[in-house]
C-alpha positions as CSV (number, residue, x, y, z in Angstrom):
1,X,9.4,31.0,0.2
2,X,10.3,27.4,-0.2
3,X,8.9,25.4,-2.8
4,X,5.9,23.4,-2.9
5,X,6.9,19.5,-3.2
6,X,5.1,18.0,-5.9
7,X,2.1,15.8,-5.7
8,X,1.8,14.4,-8.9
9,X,4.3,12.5,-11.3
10,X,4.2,15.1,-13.8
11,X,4.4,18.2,-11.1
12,X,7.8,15.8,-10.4
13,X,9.0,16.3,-14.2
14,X,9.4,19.6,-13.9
15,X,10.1,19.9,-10.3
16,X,13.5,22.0,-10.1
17,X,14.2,20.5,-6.9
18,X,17.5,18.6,-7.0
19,X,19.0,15.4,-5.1
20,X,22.2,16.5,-3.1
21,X,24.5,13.6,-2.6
22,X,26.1,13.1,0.7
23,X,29.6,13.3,0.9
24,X,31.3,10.4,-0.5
25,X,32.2,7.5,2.1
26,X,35.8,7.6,3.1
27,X,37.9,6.2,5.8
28,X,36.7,7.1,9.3
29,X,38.3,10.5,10.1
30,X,39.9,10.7,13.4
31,X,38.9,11.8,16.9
32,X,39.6,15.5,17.7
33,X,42.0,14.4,20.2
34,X,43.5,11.6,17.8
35,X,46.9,12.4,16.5
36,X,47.0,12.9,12.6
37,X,50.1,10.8,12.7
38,X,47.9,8.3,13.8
39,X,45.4,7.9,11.5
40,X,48.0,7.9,8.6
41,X,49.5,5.3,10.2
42,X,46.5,3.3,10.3
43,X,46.0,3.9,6.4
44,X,49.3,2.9,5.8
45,X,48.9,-0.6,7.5
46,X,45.7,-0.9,5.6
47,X,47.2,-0.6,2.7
48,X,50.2,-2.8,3.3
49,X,46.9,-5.3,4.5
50,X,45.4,-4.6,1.2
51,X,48.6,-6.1,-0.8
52,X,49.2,-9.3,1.7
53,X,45.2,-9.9,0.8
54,X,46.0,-9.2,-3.1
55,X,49.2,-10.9,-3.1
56,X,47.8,-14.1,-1.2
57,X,44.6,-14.3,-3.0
58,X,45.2,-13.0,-6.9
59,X,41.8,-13.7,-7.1
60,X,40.1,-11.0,-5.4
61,X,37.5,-9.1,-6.6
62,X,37.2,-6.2,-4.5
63,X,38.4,-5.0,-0.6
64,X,36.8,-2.3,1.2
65,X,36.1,-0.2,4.0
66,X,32.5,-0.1,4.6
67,X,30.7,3.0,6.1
68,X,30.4,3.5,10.0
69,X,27.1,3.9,9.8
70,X,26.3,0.6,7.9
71,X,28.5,-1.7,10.9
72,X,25.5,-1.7,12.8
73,X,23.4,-3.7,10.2
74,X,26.2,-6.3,9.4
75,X,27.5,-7.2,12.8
76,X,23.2,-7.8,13.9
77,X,22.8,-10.0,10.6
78,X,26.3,-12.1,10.8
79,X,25.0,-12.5,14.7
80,X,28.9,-11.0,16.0
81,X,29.8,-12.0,19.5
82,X,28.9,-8.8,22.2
83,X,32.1,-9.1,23.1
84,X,33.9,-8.2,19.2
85,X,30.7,-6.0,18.8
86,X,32.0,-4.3,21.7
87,X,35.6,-3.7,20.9
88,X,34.4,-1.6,17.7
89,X,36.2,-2.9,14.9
90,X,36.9,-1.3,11.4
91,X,34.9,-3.7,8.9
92,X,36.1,-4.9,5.8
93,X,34.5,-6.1,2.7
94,X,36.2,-9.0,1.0
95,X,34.5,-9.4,-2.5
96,X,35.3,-13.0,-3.9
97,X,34.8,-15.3,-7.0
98,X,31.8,-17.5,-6.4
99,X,34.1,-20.5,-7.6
100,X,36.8,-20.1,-4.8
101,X,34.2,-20.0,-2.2
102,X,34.5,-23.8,-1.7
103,X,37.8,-22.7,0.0
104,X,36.2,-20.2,2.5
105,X,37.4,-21.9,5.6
106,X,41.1,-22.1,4.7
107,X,40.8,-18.4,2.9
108,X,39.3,-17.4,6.4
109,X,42.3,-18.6,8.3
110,X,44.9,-17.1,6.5
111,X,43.0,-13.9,6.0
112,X,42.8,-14.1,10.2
113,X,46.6,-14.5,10.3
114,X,47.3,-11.3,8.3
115,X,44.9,-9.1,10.1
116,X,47.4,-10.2,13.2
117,X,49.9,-9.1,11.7
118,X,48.6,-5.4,11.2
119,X,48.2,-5.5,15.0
120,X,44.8,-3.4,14.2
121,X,41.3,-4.4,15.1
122,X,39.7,-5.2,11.8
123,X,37.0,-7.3,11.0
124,X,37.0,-8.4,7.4
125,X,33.2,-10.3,6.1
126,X,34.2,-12.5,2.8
127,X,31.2,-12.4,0.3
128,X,31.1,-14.0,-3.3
129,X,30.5,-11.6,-5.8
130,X,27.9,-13.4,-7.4
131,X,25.3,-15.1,-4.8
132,X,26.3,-13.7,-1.1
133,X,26.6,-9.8,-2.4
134,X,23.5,-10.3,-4.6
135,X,21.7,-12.2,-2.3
136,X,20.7,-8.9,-0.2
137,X,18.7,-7.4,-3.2
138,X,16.8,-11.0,-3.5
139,X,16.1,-10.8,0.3
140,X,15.2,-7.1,0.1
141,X,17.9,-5.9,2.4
142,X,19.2,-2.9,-0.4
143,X,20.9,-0.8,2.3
144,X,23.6,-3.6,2.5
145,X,24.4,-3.4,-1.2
146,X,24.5,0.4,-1.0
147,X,26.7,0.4,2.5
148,X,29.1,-2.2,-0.1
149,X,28.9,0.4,-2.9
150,X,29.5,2.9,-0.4
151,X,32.9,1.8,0.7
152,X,36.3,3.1,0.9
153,X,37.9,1.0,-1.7
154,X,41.0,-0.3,-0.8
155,X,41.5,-2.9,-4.1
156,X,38.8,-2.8,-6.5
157,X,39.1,-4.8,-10.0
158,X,35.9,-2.5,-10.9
159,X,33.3,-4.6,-9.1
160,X,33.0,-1.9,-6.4
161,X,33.4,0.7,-9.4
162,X,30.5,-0.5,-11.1
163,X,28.2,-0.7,-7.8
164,X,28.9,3.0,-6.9
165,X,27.8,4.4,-9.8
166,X,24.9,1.9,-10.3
167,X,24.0,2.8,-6.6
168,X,24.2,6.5,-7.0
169,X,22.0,6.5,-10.1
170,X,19.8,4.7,-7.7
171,X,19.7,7.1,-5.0
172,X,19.2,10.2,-7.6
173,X,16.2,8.4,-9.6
174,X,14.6,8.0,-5.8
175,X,14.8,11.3,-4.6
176,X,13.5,12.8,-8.0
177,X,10.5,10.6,-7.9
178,X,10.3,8.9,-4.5
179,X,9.2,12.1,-2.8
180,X,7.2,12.0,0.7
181,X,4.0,9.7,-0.1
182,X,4.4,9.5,-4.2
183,X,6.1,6.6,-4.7
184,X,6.4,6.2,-8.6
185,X,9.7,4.5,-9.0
186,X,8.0,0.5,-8.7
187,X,11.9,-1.1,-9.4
188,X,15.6,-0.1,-10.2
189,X,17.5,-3.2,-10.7
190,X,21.0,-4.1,-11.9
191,X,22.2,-6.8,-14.8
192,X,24.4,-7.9,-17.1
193,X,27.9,-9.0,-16.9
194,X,28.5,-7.8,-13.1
195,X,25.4,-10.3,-12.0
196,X,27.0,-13.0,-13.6
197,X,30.2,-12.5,-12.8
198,X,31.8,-12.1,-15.9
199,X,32.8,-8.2,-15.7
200,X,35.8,-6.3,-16.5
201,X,37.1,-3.4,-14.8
202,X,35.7,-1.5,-18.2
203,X,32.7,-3.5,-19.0
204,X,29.1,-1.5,-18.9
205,X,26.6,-1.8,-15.8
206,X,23.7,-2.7,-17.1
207,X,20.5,-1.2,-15.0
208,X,16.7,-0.8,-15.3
209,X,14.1,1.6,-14.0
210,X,10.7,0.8,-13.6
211,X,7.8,3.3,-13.4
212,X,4.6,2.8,-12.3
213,X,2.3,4.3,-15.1
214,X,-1.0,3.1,-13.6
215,X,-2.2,6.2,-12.1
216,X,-0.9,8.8,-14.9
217,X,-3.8,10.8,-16.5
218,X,-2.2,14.5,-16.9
219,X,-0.1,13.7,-19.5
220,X,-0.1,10.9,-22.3
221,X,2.2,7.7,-21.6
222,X,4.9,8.6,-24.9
223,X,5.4,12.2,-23.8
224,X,5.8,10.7,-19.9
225,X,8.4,8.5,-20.9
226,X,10.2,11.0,-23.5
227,X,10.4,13.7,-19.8
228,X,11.6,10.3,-17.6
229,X,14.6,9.3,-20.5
230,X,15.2,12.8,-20.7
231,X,16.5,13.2,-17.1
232,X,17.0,9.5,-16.1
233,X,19.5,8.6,-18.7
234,X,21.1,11.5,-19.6
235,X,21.2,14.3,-16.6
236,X,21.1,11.7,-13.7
237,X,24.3,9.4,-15.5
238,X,26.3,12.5,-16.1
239,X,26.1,13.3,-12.6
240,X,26.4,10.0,-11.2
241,X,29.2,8.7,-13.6
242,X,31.0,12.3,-12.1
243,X,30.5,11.5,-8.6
244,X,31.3,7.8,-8.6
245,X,34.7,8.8,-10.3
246,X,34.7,5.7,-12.7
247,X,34.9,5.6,-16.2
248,X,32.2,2.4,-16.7
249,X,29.5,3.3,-19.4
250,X,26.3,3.3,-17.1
251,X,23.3,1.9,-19.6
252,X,20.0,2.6,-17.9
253,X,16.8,1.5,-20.1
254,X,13.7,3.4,-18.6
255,X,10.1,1.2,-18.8
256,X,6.4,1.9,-17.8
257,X,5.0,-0.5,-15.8
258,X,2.2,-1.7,-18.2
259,X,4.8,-1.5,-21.0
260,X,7.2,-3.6,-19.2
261,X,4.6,-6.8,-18.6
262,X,3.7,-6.4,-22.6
263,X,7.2,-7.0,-23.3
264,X,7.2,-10.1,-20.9
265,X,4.0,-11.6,-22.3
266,X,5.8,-11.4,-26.3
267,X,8.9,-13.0,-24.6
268,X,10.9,-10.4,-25.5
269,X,14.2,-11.1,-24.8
270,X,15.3,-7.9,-22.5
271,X,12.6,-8.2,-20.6
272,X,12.7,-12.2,-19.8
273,X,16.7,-11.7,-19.1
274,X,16.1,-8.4,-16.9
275,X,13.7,-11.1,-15.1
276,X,15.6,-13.7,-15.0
277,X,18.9,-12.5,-14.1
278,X,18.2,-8.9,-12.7
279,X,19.2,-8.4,-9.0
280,X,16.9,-5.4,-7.4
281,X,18.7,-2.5,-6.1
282,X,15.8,-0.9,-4.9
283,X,11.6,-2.9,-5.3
284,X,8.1,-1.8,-3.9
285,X,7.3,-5.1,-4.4
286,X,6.9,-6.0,-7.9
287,X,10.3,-7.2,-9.4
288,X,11.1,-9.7,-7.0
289,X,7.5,-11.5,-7.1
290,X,8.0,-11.4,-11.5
291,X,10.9,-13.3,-10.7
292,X,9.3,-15.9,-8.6
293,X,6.9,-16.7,-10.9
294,X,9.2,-16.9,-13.4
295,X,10.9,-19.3,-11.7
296,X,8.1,-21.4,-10.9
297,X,6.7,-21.4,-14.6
298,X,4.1,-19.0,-13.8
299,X,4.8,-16.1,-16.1
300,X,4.2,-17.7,-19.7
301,X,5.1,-16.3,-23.7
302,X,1.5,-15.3,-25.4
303,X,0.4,-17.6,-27.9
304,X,1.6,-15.0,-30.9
305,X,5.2,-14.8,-28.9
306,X,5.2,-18.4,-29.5
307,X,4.2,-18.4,-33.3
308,X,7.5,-16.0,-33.6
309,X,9.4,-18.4,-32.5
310,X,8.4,-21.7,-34.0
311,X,9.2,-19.6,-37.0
312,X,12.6,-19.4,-35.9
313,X,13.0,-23.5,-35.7
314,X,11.7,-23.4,-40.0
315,X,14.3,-21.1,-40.7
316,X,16.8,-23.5,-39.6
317,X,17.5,-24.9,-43.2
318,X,18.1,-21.9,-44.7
319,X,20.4,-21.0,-41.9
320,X,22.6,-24.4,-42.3
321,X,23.0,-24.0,-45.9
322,X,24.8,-20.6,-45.3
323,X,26.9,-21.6,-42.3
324,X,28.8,-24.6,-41.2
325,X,30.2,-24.6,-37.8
326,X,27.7,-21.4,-36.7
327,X,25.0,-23.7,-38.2
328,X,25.9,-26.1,-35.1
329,X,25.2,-23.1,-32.6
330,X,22.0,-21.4,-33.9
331,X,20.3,-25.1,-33.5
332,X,22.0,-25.6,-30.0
333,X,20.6,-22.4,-28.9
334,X,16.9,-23.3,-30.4
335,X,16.0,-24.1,-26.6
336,X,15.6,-21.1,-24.3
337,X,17.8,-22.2,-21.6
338,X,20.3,-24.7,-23.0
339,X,21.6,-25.4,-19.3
340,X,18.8,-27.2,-17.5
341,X,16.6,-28.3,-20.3
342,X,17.7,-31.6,-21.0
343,X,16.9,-32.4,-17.9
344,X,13.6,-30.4,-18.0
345,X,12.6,-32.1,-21.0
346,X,13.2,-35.5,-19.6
347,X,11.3,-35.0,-16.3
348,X,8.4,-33.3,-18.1
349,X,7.9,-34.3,-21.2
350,X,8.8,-37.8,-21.1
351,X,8.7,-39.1,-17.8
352,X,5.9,-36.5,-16.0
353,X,3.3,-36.0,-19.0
354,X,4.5,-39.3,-21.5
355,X,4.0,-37.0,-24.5
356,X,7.8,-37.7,-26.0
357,X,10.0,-40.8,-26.0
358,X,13.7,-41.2,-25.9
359,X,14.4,-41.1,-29.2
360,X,13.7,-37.3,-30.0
361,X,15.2,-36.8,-26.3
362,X,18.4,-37.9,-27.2
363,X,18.4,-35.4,-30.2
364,X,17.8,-32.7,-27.8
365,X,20.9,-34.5,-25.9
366,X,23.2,-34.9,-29.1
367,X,22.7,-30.9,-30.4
368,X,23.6,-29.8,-26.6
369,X,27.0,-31.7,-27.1
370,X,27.9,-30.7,-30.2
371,X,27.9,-27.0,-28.7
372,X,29.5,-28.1,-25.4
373,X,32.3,-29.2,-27.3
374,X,32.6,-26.2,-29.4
375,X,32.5,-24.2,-26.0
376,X,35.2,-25.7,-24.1
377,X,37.6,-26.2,-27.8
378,X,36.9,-30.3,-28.3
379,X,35.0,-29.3,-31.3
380,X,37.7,-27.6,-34.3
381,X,35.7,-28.5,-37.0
382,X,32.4,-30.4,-38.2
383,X,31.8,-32.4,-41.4
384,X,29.2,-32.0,-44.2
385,X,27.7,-35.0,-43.2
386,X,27.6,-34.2,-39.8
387,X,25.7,-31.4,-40.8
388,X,23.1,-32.8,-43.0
389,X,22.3,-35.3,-39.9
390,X,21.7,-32.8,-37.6
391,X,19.7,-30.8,-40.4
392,X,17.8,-34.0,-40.5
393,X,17.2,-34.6,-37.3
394,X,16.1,-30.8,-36.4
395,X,14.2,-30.9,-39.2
396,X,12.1,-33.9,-37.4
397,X,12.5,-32.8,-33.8
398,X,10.4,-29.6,-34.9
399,X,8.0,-30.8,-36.5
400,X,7.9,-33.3,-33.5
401,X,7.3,-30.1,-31.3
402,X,4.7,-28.7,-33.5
403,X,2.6,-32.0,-33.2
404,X,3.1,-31.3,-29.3
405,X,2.4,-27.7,-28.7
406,X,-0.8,-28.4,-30.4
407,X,-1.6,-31.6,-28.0
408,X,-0.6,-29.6,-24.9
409,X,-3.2,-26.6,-25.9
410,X,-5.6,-29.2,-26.2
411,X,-5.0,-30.1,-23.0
412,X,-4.1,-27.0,-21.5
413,X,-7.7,-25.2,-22.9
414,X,-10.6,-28.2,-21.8
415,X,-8.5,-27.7,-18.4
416,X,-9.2,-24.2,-18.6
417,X,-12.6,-24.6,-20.1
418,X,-13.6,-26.1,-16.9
419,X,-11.9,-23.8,-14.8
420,X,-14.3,-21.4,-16.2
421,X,-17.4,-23.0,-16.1
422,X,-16.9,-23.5,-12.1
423,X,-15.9,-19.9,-11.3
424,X,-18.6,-18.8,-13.6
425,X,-21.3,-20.4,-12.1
426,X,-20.2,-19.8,-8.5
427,X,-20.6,-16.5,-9.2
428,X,-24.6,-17.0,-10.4
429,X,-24.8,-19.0,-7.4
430,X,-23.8,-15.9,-5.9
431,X,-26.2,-13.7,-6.9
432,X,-29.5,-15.8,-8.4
433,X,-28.8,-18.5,-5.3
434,X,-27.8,-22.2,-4.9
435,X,-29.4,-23.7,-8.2
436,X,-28.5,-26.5,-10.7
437,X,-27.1,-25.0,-14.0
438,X,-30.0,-25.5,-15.9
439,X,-31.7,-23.2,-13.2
440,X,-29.3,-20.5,-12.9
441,X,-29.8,-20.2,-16.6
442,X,-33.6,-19.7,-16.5
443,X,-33.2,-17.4,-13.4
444,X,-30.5,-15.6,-15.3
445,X,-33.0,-15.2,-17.9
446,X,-36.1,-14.4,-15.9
447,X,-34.4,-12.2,-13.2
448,X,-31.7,-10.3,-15.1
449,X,-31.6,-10.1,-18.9
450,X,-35.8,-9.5,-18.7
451,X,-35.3,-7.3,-16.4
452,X,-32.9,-5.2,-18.2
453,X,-30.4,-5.9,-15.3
454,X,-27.7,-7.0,-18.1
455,X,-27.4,-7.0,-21.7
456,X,-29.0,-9.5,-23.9
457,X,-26.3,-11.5,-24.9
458,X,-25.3,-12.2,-21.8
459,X,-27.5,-15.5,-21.9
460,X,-26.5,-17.2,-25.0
461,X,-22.6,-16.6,-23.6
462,X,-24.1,-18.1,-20.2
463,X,-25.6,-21.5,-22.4
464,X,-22.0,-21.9,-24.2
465,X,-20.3,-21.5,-20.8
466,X,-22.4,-24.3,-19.0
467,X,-21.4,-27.2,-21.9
468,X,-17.7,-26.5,-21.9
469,X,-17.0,-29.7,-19.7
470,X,-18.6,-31.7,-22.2
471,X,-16.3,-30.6,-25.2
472,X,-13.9,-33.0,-26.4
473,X,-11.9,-30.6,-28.2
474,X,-11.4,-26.6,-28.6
475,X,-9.3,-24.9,-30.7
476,X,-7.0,-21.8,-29.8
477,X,-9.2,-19.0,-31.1
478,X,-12.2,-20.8,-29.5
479,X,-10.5,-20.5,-26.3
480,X,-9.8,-16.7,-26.9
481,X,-13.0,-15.7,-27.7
482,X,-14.2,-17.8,-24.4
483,X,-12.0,-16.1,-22.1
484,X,-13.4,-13.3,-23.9
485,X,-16.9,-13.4,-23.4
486,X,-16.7,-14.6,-20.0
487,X,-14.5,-12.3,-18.6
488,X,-17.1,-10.2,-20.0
489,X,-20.1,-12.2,-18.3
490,X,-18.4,-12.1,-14.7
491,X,-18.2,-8.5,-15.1
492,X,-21.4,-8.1,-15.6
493,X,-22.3,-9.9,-12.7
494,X,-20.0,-8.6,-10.8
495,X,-21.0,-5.1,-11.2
496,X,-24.1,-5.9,-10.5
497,X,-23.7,-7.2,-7.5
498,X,-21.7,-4.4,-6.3
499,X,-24.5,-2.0,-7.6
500,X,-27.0,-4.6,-5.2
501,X,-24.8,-3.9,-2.0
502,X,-23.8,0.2,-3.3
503,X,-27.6,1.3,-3.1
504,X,-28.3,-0.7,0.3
505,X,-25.2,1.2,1.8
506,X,-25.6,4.4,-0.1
507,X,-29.6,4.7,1.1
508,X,-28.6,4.4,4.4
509,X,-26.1,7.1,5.3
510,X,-26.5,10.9,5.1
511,X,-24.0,13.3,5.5
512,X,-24.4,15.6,8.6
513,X,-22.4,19.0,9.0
514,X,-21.5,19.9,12.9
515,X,-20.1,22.9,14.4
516,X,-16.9,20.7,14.6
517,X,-16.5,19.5,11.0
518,X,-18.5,16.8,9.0
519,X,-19.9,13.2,10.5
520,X,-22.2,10.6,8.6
521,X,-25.4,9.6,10.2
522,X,-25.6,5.4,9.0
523,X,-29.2,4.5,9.7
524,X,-29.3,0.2,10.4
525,X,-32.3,-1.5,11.8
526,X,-33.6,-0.4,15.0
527,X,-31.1,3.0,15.1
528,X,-28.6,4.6,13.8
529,X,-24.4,5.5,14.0
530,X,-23.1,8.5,14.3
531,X,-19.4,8.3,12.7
532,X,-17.2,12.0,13.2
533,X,-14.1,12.7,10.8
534,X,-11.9,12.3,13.9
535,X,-12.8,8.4,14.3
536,X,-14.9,8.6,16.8
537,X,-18.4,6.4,16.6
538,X,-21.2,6.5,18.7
539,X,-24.9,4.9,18.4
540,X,-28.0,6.5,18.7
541,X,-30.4,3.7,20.4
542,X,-33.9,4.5,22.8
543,X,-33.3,8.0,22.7
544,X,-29.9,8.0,23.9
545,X,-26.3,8.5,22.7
546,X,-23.2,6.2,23.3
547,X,-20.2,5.1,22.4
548,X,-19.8,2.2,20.3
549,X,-16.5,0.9,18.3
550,X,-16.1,-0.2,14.4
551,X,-16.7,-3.7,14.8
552,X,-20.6,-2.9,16.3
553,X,-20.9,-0.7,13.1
554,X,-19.8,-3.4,10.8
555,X,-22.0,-5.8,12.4
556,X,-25.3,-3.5,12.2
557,X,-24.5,-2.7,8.7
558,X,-24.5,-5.8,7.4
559,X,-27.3,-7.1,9.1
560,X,-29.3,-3.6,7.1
561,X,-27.3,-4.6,3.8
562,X,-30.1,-6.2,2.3
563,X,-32.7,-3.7,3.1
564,X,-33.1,-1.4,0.6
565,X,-35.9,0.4,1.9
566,X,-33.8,3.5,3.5
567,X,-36.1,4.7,6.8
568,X,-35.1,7.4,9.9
569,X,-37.4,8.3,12.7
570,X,-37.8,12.1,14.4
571,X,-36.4,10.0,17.3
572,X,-32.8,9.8,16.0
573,X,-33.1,13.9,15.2
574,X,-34.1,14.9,18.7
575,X,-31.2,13.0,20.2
576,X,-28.2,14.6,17.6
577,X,-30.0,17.9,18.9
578,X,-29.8,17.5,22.3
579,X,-26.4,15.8,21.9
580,X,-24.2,17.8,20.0
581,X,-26.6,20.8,19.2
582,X,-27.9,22.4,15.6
583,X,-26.1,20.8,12.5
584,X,-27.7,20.3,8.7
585,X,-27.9,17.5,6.6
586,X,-26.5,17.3,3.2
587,X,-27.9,15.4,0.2
């Protein structure tokens, strides 16, 4: 008897079902009636291709065959000519720095010239390593990044390496928990050194797993993620390490879901880097829109996150008097993302929101040269002096961005305070009518919190919320505890008003069991609908039955909606009688 697949995450724990990997990819095998001579001769000129390539361009990265199955895919996407599509070349994948791309014409040409010269019908696609290649995961297109790990390797300076085994590890996660319609594996993405470029034929791969953890319940979240490490990242690597055949250290770091945006909202460092640099290998839809938003400014450090690291900035003293040169670096790297924000700085801060001049800009300016220099070997040494002035001047330029931080909260909660007084009081609008706010209130009072409808202190939250536009000032915790209670408020109200639509809706249907299987009766002014578990709708209407369609139902309920007053006549009986014959009615 073959065993049941599981329908849970934790029936997929200790599932003994296990992936079986396909065969590795290799080199087209030959026809039947294709001499064997033949196809080592066609290895042979491949490799003799593959040292012309290596010899011409030192720089390569990585040349490979890619699998038969995957040509399809790339000749459609790089829009091929019918006629080349039709010849059936062998495809190669060029891997290349992204710094020599500039020279892709030329390297195109003279790559052209030696495929000639092999006299074989090869059609080699030049990627960058770092922006084409990647580029696939951003755009969602994984099966091209697994077709590249997937290739024959013909030169490999452990780009390929590292992509195989990251790839298989993939492939092994998914089939343990991606099984049929459970779907718990939310992102598997890749990092590190081979995203930026900066790998070695040894270096690590760098790779995390994502889990969604929001429908769990059979099993608490530690002992979920203790079963996951378990056979994620240590089973799973030992195989995958064995069949990629490479002897790079695969890293995997396993997170929940809920844990993983915790981390993101404290900044932590892992998580903000995954973010930021991580290229998805496999996504349901959750990594790539993290990195959006991160990219637009969206996703945001939690006020405590931000504490931490002002803290950081008052340490710099102490850390200056025991280093010298280092001293020069820890303040350089004080900014997040010492690359762009110069720039950032001077198109937000001074020129967009006027809230710093040029004078602590050019600070900012002077500490990101000092460590340029350093970086690229100008800078052997640095002075005492030279020290104490940039101790000076970092002393100043934080307490500079103290005074800020607390004029942009200012700023940033009355704009929120606003924000929620308007969505508040739409919502009341919503359910007490289109009043002024003064009304609302008194209605909110009269109708709901007399009425026992909501909870007493709903109304003096209600009063605070309708003066927040005309505060000139609110603190951090003030702004907390708002949120807070409102969020609380708009539940309230929401739920009520789903209750309010629930009991209309709820009133008006019964549940009706036929000789063919269950059907609900949905009684709406002037008739009823009968709807059967197979789709099919019909309306009961002057003693007749007919066919109607979804749209007709919709309409009909939501004319009844605000009727709570649940009627039927003998009329609508007598016609399900004649109609379909005896059936009962369940309460």
């Amino acid at each position: 008897m073959s065993e049941e697949k599981p329908k849970s995450l934790a029936d997929n724990l200790s599932s003994a079902m296990k992936y079986t990997p396909s065969s590795p990819s290799s080199l087209p095998k030959p026809d039947k009636d294709q001499k064997k001579e033949d196809f080592e001769k066609l290895k042979k000129k491949l490799a003799e291709f593959s040292k012309k390539i290596c010899k011409k361009f030192s720089f390569t990265k990585a040349l490979g065959v890619l699998p038969a199955n995957s040509f399809q895919f790339f000749e459609e996407d790089e829009g091929l000519p019918k006629e080349v599509i039709d010849s059936k070349p062998l495809h190669i994948m060029m891997i290349i720095p992204e710094e020599k791309y500039k020279d892709l014409n030329k390297i195109k040409t003279d790559v052209v010239e030696i495929v000639k010269e092999t006299k074989e019908n090869l059609w080699v696609h030049i990627k960058s390593s770092e922006v084409d290649v990647w580029n696939y995961g951003l755009d969602s297109k994984f099966e091209f990044i697994d077709a590249i790990a997937a290739s024959f390797p013909l030169y490999d300076d452990g780009f390929l390496g590292s992509l195989r085994v990251a790839s298989i590890h993939k492939n092994l996660t998914l089939n343990w928990l991606n099984t049929g319609r459970t779907q718990y594996v939310a992102t598997y993405a890749i990092g590190g050194s081979l995203v930026r470029g900066t790998a070695s034929k040894t270096s690590d791969v760098d790779t995390i797993v994502i889990i969604d953890d929001t429908d769990v319940k059979r099993m608490s979240r530690v002992e979920l993620l203790e079963k996951l490490r378990r056979r994620i990242t240590y089973d799973f690597i030992k195989e995958a390490t064995a069949l990629a055949g490479v002897k790079n250290i695969l890293n995997v770091q396993v997170w929940l879901l809920t844990d993983f945006w915790q981390r993101v909202k404290d900044a932590e460092p892992v998580g903000f880097t995954f973010i930021r640099d991580g290229i998805p290998l496999y996504d349901r839809g959750t990594f790539t829109p993290w990195k959006r938003l991160l990219q637009m400014g969206k996703i945001k450090p939690s006020p405590e996150a931000i504490d931490l690291y002002m803290k950081e900035g008052d340490r710099t003293e102490e850390i200056i008097k025991r280093r010298m040169m280092d001293a020069m670096v820890d303040i350089y790297f004080g900014p997040p993302v010492p690359k762009t924000i110069v720039q950032e700085v001077r198109e937000v801060l001074v020129k967009k929101e006027k809230v710093m001049d040029e004078k602590e800009l050019k600070t900012l300016e002077k500490v990101v040269k000092y460590y340029k220099d350093y970086e690229h070997g100008k800078l052997k040494e640095i002075s005492g002096k030279e020290i104490d002035d940039l101790l000076k001047e970092s002393k100043e330029f934080t307490e500079k961005m103290k005074k800020l931080r607390t004029k942009l909260e200012q700023r940033m909660n009355l704009h929120q305070a606003e924000k929620i007084q308007d969505e508040t009081f739409k919502l009341m609008k919503q359910n007490l009518g289109d009043k002024s706010p003064d009304e609302l209130i008194k209605s909110l009072d009269k109708e709901m919190v007399k009425k026992g409808k909501i909870v007493e202190r709903m109304l003096p939250i209600a009063r605070e919320i309708s003066g927040l536009k005309k505060k000139k000032a609110i603190t951090q915790s003030e702004m907390q505890r708002i949120i807070r209670d409102a969020g609380e408020l708009t539940n309230a109200l929401t739920e009520f008003a789903q209750r309010k639509d629930l009991v209309g809706v709820e009133k008006d249907v019964l549940q009706i069991s036929l000789k063919e299987g269950k059907a609900e009766l949905v009684l709406v002014n002037g008739g009823a609908f009968l709807v059967q578990q197979n789709g099919k709708i019909s309306k009961i209407h002057d003693g007749k039955l007919t066919n109607s369609n979804k749209e007709e139902l919709e309409k009909a309920m939501k004319e009844t909606k605000k009727d709570l007053k649940g009627s039927i006549s003998s009329e609508v009986f007598s016609v399900l009688k004649r109609e379909i014959g005896d059936f009962e009615i369940s309460f």
